[in-house]
PDB file with SEQRES, HELIX, SHEET and CRYST1 records, atoms N, CA, C and O in Angstrom:
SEQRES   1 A   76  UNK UNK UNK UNK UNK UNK UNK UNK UNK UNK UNK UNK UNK          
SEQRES   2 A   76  UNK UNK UNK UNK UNK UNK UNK UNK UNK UNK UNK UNK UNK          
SEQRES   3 A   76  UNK UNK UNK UNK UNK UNK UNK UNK UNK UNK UNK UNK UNK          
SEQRES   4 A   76  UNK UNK UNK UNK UNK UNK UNK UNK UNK UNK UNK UNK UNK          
SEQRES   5 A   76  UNK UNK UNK UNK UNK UNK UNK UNK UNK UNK UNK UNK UNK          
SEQRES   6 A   76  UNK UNK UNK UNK UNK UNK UNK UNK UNK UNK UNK                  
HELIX    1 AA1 UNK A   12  UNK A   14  5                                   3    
HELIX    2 AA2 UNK A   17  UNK A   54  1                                  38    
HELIX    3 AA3 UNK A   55  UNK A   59  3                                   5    
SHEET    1 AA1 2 UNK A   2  UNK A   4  0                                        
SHEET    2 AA1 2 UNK A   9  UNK A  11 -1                                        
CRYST1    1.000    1.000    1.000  90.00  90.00  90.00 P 1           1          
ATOM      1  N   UNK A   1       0.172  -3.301 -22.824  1.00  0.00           N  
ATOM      2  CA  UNK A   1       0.854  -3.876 -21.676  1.00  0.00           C  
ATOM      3  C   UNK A   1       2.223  -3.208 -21.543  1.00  0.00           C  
ATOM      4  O   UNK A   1       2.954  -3.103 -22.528  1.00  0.00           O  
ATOM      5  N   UNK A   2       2.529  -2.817 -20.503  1.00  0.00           N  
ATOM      6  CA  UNK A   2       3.905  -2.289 -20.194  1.00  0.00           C  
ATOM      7  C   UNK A   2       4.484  -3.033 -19.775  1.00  0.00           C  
ATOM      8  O   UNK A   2       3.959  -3.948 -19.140  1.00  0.00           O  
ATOM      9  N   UNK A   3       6.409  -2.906 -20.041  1.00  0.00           N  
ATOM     10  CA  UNK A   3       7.457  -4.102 -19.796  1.00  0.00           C  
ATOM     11  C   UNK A   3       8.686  -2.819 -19.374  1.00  0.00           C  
ATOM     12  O   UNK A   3       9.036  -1.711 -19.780  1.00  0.00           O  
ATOM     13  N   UNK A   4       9.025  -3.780 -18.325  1.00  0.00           N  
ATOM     14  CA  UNK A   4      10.097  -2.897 -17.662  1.00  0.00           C  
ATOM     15  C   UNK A   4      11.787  -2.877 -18.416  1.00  0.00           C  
ATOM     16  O   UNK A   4      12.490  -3.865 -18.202  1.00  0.00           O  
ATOM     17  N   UNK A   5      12.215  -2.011 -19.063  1.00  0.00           N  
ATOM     18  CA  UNK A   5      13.399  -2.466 -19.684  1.00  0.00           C  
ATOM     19  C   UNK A   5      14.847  -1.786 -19.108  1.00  0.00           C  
ATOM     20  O   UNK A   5      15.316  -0.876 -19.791  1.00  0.00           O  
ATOM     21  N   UNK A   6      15.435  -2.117 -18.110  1.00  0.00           N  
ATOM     22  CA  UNK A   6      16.812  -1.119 -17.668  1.00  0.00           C  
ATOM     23  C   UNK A   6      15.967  -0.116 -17.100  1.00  0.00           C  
ATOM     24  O   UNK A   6      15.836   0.964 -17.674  1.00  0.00           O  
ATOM     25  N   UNK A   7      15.610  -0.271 -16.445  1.00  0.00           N  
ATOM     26  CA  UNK A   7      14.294   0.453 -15.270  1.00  0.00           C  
ATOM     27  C   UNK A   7      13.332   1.247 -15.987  1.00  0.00           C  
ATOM     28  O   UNK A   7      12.613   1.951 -15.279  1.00  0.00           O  
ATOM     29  N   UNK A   8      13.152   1.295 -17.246  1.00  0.00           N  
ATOM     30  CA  UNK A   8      12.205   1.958 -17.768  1.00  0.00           C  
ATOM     31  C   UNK A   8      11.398   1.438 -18.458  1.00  0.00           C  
ATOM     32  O   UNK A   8      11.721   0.563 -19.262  1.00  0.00           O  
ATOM     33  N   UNK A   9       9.835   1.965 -18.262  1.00  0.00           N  
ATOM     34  CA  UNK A   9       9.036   1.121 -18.563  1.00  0.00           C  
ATOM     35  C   UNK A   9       8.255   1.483 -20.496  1.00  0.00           C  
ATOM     36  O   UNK A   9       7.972   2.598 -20.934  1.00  0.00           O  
ATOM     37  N   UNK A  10       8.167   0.690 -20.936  1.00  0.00           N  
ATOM     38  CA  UNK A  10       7.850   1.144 -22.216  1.00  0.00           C  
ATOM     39  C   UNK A  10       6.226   0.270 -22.487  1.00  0.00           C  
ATOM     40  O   UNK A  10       5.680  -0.458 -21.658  1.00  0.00           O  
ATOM     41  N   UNK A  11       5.797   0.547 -23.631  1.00  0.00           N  
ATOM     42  CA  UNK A  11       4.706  -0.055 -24.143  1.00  0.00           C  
ATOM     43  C   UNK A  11       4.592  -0.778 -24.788  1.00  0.00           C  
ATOM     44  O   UNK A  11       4.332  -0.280 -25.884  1.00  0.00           O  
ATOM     45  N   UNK A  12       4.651  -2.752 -24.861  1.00  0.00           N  
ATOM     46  CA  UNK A  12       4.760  -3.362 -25.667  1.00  0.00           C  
ATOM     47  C   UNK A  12       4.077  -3.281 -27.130  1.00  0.00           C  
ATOM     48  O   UNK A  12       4.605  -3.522 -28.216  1.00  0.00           O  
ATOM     49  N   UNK A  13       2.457  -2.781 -26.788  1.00  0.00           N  
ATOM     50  CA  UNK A  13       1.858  -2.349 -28.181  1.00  0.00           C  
ATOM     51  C   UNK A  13       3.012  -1.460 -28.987  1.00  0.00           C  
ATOM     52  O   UNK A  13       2.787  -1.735 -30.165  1.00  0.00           O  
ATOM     53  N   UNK A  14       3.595  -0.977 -28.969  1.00  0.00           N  
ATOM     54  CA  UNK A  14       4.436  -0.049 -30.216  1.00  0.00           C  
ATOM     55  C   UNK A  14       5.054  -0.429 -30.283  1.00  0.00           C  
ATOM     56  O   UNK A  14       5.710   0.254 -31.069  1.00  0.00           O  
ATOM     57  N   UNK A  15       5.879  -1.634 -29.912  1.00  0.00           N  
ATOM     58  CA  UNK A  15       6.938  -2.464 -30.719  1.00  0.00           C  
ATOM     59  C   UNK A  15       6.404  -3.017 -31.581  1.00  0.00           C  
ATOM     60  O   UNK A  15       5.311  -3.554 -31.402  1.00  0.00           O  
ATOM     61  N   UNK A  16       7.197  -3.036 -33.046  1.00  0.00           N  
ATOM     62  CA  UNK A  16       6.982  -3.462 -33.977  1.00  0.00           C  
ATOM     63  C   UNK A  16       6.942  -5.236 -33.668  1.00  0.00           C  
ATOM     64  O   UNK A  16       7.279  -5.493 -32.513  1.00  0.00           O  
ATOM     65  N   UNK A  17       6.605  -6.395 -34.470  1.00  0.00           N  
ATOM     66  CA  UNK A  17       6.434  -7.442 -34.598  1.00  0.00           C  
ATOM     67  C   UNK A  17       7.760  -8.246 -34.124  1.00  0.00           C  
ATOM     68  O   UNK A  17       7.633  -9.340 -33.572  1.00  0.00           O  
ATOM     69  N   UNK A  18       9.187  -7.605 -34.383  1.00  0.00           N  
ATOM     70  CA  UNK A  18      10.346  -8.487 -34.683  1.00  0.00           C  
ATOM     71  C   UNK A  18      10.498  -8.363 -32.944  1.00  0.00           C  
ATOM     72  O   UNK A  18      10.554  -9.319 -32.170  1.00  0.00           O  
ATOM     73  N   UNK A  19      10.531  -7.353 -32.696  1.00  0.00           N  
ATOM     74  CA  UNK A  19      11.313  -6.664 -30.998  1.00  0.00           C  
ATOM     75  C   UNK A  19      10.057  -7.770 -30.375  1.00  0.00           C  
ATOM     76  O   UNK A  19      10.412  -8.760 -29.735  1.00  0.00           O  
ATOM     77  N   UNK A  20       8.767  -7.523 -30.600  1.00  0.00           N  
ATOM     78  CA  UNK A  20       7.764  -8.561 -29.553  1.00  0.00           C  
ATOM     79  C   UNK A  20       8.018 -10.057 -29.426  1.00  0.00           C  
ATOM     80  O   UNK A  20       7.828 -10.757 -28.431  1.00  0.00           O  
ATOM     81  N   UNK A  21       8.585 -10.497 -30.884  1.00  0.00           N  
ATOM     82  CA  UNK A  21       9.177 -11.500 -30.757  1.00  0.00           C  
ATOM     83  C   UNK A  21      10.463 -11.656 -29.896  1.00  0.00           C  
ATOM     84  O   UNK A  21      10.480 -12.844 -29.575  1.00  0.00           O  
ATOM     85  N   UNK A  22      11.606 -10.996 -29.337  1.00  0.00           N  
ATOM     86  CA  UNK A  22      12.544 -10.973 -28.891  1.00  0.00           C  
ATOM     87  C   UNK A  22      12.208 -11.046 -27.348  1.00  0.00           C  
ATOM     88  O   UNK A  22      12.833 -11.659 -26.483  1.00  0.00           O  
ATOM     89  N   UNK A  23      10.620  -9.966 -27.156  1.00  0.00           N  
ATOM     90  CA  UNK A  23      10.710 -10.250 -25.862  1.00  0.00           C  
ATOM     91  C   UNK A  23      10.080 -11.328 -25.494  1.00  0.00           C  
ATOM     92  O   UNK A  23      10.334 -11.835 -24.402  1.00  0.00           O  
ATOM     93  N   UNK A  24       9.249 -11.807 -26.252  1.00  0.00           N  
ATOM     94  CA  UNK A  24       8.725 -13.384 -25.916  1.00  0.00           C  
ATOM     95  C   UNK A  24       9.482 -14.160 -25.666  1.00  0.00           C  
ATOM     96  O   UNK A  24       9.377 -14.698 -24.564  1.00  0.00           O  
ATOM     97  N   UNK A  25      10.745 -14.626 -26.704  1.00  0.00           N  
ATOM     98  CA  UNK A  25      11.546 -15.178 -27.096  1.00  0.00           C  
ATOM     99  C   UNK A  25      12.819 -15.272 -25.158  1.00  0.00           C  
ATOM    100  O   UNK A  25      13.406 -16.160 -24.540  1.00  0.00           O  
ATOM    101  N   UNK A  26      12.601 -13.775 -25.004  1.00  0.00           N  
ATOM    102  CA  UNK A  26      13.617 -13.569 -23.818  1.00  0.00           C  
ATOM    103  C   UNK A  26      12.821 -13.950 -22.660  1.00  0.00           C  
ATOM    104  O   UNK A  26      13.431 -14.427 -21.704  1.00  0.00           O  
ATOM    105  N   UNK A  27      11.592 -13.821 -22.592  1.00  0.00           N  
ATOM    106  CA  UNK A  27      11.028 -14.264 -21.014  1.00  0.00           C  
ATOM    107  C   UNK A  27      10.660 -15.963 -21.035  1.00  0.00           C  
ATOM    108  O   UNK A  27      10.562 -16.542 -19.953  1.00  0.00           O  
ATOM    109  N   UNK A  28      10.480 -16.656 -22.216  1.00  0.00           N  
ATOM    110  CA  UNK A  28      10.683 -17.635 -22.780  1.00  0.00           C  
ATOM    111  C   UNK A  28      11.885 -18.712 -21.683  1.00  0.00           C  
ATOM    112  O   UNK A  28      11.841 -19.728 -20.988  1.00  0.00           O  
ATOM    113  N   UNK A  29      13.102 -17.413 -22.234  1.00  0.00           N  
ATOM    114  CA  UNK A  29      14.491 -18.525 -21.607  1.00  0.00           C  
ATOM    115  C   UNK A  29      15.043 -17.790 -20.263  1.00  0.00           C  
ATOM    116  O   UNK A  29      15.969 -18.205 -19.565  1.00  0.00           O  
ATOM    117  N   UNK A  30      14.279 -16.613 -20.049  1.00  0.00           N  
ATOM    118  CA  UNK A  30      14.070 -16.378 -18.313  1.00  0.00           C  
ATOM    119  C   UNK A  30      13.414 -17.897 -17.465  1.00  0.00           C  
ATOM    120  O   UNK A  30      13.898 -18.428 -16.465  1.00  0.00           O  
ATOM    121  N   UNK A  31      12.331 -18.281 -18.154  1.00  0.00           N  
ATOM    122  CA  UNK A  31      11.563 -19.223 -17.791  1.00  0.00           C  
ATOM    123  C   UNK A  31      11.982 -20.192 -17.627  1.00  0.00           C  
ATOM    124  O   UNK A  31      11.507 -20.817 -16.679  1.00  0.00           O  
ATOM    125  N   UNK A  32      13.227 -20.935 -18.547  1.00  0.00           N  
ATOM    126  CA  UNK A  32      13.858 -21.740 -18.555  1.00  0.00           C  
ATOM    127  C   UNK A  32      14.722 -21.902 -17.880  1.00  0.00           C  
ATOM    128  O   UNK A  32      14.890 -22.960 -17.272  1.00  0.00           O  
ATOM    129  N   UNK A  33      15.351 -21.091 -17.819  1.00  0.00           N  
ATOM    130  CA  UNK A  33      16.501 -20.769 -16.229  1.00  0.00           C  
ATOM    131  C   UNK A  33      16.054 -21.217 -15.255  1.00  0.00           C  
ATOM    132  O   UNK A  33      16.359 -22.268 -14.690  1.00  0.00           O  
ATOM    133  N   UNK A  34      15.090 -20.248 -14.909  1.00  0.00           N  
ATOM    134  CA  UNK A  34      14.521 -20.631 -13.476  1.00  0.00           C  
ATOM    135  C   UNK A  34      14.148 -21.958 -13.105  1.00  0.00           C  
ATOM    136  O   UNK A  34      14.325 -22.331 -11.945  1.00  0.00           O  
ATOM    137  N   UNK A  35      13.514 -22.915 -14.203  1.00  0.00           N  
ATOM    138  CA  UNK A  35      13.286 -24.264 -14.626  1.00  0.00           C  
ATOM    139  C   UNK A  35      14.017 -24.937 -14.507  1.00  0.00           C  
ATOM    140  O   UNK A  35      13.637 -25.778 -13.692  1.00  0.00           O  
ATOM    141  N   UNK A  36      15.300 -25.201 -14.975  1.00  0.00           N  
ATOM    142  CA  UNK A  36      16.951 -25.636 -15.290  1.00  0.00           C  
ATOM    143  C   UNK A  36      17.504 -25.205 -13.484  1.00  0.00           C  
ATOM    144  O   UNK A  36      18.120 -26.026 -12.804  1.00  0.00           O  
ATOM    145  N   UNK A  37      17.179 -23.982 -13.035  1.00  0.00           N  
ATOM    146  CA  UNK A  37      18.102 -23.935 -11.871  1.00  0.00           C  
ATOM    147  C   UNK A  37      17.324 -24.941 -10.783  1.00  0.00           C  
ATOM    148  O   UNK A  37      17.963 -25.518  -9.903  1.00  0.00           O  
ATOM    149  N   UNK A  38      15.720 -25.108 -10.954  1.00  0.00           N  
ATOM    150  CA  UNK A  38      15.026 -25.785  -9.615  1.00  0.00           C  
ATOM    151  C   UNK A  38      15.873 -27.312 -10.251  1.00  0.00           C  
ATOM    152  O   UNK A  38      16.689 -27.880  -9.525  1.00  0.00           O  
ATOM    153  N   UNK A  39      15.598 -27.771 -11.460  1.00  0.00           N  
ATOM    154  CA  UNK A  39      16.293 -28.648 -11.485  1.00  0.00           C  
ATOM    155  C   UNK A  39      17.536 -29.408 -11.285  1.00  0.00           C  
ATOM    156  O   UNK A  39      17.662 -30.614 -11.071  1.00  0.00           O  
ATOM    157  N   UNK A  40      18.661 -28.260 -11.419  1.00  0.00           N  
ATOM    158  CA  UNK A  40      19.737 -28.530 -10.809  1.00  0.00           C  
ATOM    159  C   UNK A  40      19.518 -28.824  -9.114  1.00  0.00           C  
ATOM    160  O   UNK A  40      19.957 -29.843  -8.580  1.00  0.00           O  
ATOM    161  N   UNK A  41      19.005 -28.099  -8.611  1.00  0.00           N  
ATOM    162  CA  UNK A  41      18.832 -27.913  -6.769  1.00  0.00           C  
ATOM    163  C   UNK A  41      18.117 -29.411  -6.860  1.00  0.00           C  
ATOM    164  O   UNK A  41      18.026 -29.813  -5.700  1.00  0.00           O  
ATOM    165  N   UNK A  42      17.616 -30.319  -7.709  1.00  0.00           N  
ATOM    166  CA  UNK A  42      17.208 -31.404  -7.466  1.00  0.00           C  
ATOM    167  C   UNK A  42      18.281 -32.728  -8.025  1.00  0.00           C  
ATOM    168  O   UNK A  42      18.213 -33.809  -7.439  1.00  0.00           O  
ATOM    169  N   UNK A  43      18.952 -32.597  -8.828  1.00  0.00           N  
ATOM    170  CA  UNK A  43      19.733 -32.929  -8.845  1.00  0.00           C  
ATOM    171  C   UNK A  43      20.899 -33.479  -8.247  1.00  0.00           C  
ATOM    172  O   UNK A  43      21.429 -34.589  -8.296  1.00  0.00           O  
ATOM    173  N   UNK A  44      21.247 -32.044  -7.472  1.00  0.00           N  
ATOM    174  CA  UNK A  44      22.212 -32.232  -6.391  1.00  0.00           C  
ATOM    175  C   UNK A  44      21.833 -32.500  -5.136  1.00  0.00           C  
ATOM    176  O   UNK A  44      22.732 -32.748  -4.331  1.00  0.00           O  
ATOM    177  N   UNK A  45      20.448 -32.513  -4.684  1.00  0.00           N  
ATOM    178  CA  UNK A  45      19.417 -33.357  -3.458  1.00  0.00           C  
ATOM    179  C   UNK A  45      20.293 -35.012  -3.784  1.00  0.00           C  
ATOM    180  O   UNK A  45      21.206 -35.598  -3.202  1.00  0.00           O  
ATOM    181  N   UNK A  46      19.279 -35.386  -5.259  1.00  0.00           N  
ATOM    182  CA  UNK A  46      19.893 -36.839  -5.517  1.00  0.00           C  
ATOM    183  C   UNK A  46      21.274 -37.180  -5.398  1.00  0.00           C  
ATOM    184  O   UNK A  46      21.547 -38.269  -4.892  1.00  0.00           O  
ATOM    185  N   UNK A  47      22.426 -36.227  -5.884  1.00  0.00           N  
ATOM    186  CA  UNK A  47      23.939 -36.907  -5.993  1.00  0.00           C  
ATOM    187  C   UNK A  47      24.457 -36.702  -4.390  1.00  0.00           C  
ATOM    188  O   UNK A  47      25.414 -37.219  -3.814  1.00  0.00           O  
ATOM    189  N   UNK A  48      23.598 -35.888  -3.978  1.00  0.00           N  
ATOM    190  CA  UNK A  48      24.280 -36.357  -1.963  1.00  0.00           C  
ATOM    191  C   UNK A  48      23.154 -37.447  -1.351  1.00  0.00           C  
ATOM    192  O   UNK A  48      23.295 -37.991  -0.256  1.00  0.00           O  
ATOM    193  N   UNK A  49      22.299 -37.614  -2.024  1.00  0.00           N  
ATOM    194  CA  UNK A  49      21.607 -39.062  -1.136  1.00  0.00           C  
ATOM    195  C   UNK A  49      22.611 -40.212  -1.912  1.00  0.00           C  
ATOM    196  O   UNK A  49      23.383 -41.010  -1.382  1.00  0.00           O  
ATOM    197  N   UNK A  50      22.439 -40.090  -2.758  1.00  0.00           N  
ATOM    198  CA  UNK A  50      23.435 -41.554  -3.457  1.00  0.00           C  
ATOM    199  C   UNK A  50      24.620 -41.388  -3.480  1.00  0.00           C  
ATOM    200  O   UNK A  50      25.327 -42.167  -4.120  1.00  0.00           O  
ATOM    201  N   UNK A  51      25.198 -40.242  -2.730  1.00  0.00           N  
ATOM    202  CA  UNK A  51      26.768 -40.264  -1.925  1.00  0.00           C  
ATOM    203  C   UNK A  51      26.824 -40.886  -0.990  1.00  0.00           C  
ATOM    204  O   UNK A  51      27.754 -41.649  -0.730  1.00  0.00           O  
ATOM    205  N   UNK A  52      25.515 -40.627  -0.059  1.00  0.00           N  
ATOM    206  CA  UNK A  52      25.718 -41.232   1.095  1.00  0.00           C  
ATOM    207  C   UNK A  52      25.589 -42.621   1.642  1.00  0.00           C  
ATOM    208  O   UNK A  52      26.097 -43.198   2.603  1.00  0.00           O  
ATOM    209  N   UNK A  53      24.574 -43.028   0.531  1.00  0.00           N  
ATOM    210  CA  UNK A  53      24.371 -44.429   0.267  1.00  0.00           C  
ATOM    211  C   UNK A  53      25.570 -45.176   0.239  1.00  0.00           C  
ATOM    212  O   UNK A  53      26.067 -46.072   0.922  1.00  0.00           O  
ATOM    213  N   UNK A  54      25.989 -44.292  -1.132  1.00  0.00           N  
ATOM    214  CA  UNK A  54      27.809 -45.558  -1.029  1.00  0.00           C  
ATOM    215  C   UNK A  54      28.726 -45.438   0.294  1.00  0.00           C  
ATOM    216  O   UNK A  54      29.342 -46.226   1.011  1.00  0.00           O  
ATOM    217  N   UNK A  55      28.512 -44.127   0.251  1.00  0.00           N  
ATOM    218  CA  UNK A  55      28.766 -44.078   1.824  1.00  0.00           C  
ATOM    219  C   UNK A  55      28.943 -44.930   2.960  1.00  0.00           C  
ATOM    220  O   UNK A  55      29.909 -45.256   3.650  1.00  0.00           O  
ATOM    221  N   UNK A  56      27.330 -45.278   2.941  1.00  0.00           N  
ATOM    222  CA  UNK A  56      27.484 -46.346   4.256  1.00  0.00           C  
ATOM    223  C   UNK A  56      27.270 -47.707   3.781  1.00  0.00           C  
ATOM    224  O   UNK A  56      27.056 -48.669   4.518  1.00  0.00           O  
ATOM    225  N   UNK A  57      27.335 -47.734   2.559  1.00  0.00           N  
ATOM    226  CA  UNK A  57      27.979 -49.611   1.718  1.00  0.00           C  
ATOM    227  C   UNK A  57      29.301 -49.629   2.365  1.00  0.00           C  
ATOM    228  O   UNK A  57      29.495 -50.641   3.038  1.00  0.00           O  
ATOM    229  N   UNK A  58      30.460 -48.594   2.332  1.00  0.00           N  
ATOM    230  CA  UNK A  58      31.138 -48.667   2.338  1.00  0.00           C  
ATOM    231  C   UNK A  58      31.691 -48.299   4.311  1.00  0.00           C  
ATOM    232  O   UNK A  58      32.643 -48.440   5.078  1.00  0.00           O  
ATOM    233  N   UNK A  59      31.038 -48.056   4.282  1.00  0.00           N  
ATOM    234  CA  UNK A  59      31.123 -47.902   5.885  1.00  0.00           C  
ATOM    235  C   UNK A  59      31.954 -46.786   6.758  1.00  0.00           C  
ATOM    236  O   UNK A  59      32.371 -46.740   7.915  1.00  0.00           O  
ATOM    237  N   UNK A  60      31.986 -45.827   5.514  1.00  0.00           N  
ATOM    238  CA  UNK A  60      32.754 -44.449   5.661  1.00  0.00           C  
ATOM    239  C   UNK A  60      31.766 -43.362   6.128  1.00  0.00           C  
ATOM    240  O   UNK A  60      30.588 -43.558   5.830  1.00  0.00           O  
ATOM    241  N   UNK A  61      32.065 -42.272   6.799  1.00  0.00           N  
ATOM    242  CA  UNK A  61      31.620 -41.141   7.101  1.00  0.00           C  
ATOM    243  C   UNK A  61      31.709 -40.260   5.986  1.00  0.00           C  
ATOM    244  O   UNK A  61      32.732 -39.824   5.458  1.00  0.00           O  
ATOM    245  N   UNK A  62      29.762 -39.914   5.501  1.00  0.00           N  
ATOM    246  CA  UNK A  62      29.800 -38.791   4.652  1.00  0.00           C  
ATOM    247  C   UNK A  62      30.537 -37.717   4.756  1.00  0.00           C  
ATOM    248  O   UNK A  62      31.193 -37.297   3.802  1.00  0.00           O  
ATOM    249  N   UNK A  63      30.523 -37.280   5.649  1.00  0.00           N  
ATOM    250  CA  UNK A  63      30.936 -35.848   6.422  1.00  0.00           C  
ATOM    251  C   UNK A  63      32.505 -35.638   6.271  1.00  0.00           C  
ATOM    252  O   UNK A  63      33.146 -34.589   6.321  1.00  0.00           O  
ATOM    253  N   UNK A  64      32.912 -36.881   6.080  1.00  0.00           N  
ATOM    254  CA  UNK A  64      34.598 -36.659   6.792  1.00  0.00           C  
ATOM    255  C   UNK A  64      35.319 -35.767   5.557  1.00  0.00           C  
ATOM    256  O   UNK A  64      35.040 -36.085   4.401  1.00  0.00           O  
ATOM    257  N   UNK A  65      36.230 -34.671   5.798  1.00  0.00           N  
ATOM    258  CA  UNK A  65      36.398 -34.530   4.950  1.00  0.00           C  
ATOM    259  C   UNK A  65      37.484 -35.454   4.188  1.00  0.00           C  
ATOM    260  O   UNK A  65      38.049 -36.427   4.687  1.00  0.00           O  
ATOM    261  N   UNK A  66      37.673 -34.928   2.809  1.00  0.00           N  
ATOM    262  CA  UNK A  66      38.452 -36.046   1.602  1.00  0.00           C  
ATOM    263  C   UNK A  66      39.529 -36.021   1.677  1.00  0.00           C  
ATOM    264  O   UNK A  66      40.007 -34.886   1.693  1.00  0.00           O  
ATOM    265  N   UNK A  67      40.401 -37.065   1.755  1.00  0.00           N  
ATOM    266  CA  UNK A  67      41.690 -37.346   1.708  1.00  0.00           C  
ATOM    267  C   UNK A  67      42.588 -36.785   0.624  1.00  0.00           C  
ATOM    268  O   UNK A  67      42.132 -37.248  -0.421  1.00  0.00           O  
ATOM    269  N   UNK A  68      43.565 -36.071   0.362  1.00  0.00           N  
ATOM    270  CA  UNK A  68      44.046 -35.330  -0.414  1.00  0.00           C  
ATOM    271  C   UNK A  68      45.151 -36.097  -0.988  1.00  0.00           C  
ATOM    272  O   UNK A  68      45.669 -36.997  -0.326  1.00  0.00           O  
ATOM    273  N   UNK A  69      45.658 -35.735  -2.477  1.00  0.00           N  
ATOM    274  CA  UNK A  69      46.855 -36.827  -2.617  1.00  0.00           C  
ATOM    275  C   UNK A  69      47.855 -36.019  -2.530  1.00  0.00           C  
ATOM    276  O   UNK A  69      47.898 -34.813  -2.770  1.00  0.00           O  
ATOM    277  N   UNK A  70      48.818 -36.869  -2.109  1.00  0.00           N  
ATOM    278  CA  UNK A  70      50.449 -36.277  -1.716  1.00  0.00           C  
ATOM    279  C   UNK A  70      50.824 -35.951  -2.953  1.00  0.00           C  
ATOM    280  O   UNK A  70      50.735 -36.621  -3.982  1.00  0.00           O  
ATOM    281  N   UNK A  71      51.399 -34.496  -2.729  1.00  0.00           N  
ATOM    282  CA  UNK A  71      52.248 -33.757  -3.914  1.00  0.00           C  
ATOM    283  C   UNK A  71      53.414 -34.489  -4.447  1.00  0.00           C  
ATOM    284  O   UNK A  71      54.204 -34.479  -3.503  1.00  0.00           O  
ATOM    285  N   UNK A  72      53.978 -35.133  -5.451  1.00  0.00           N  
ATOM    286  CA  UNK A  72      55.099 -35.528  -6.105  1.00  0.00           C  
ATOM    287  C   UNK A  72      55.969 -34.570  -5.711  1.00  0.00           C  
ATOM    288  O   UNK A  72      55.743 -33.395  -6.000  1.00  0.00           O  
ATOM    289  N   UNK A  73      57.438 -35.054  -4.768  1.00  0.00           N  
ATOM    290  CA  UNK A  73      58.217 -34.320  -4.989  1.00  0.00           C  
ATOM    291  C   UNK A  73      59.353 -33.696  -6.318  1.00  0.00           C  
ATOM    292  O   UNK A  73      59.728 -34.419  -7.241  1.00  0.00           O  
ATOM    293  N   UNK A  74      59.629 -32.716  -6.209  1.00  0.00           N  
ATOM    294  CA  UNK A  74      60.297 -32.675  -7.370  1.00  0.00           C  
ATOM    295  C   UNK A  74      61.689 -33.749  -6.927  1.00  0.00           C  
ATOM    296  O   UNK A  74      61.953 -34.091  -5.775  1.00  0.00           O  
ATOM    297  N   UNK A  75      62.505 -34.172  -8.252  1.00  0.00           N  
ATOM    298  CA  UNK A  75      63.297 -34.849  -7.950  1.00  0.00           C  
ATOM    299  C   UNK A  75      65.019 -33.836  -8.636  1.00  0.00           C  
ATOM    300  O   UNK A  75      65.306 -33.383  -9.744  1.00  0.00           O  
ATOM    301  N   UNK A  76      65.834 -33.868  -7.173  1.00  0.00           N  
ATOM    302  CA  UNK A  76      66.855 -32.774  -7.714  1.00  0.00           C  
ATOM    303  C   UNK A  76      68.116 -32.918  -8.398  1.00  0.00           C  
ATOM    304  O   UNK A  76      68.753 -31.919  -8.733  1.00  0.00           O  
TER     305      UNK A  76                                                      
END                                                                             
């Protein structure tokens, strides 16, 4: 089986045992990423529906933007 490495393609049969492990090991937590990132994108689906929820408990506009706090003046 050939594996593409820094654009070149090599032959997994002639890697010794340790390197086959590394690339298992690496497409492994490629896999996981990609896993971890759909999950985040679901995540943050949920924390803007249950923004908006309190939202309109509260009877505020999601959208609006956020009120900023006034800078402390220095005192001279």
């Amino acid at each position: 089986m050939a594996i593409k490495i820094n654009g070149k393609e090599y032959d997994e049969n002639k890697f010794d045992d340790k390197t086959k492990n590394y690339v298992i090991a690496r497409q492994e937590l490629v896999q996981n990423q990609a896993r971890l990132e759909i999950e985040m994108e679901k995540v943050n689906v949920l924390i803007r529906y249950y923004n908006a929820k309190i939202c309109e408990f509260l009877g505020i506009d999601p959208t609006a933007p956020k009120e900023s706090k006034p800078e402390d003046k220095p005192k001279e």
